[in-house]
C-alpha positions, 0 to 999 in steps of 0.5 A: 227516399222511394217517396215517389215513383221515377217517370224513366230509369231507375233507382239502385241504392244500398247495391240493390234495386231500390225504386222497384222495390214493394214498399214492403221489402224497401221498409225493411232497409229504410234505416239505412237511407235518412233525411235531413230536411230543408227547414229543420224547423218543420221538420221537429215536432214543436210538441216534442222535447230533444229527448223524445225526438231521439228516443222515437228514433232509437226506438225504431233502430232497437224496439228491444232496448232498455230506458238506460241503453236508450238514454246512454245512446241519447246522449251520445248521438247528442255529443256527436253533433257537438250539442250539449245534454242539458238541450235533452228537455226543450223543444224546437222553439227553445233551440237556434237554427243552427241547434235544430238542424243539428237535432235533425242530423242526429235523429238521422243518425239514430237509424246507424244509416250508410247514407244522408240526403240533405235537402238544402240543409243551410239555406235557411241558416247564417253563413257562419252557421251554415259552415258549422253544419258542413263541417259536422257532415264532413267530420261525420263522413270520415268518422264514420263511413258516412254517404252524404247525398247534399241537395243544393242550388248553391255551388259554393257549398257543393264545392265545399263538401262534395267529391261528385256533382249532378247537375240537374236542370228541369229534372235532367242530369245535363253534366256530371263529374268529379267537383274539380272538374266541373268547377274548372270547366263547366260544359253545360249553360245551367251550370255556367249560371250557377256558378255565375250566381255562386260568385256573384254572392261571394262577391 
């Protein structure tokens, strides 16, 4: 997200340069890189109805749209997520979880992005919600050309939705590869012990 600065390497993005950029020319393609956050419940303003959540987004991708165009795409973001219209008027703490972070997505979705970091984007939510939400991103990935960066300590749910996987351990990439790969033969200790918990649960 260019929130912080790397301590080594660098950051490519949108096939540029992206964590040596000035905030200033970064701010300029921000629309394009969104975030869907661990606890879709923090992440709404509690104050905010659906409407205006999404409507600030919009404003943001078209500052020049009118009331009508605004409430048209609205409501389309809201069917693209499989949530219905009348959830337009309530707030965060009207809505389930599993409704919540379906607002998160579309509010993602408003800025038209090429890429998705989800942050944990389940833990917090029941395994049948949880398969919901990862059946809309992948449904979102193939609708729409969608990019989905998926942040998670749960190889089950990787494994679920992801081509490729990064290991990280202590800040480090210690493996890396296609998910059948890695799954199949997992070459590093962490990732051994993810896997091992991963079973584990599902056991």
């Amino acid at each position: 997200m260019g929130l912080d600065t790397p301590d080594g390497g660098d950051v490519t993005a949108l096939g540029q340069a992206w964590s040596d950029l000035p905030e200033r020319q970064r701010r300029l393609h921000r629309g394009k890189i969104q975030l869907v956050d661990q606890n879709p419940y923090d992440a709404l303003d509690p104050r905010w109805s659906v409407a205006k959540t999404l409507d600030e987004a919009l404003a943001a991708e078209d500052p020049g749209a009118r009331r009508t165009q605004r409430r048209q795409r609205r409501r389309q973001l809201l069917e693209q997520v499989g949530l219905a219209e009348r959830v337009e008027n309530r707030r965060p703490d009207q809505l389930s979880g599993g409704q919540r972070q379906r607002v998160a997505i579309a509010r993602a979705l408003a800025r038209a992005p090429e890429i998705i970091i989800c942050d944990e984007p389940v833990s917090s939510l029941d395994a049948p919600i949880q398969a919901q939400i990862l059946r809309l991103l992948s449904q979102l990935q193939e609708q729409i050309g969608l990019t989905t960066v998926l942040i998670s300590h749960d190889l089950a749910v990787i494994a679920q939705h992801c081509d490729r996987v990064v290991v990280m351990h202590e800040g480090r990439i210690v493996e890396q590869g296609p998910i059948d790969e890695i799954l199949d033969a997992p070459a590093h200790p962490f990732t051994r012990e993810l896997l091992d918990a991963a079973r584990t649960i599902v056991s």
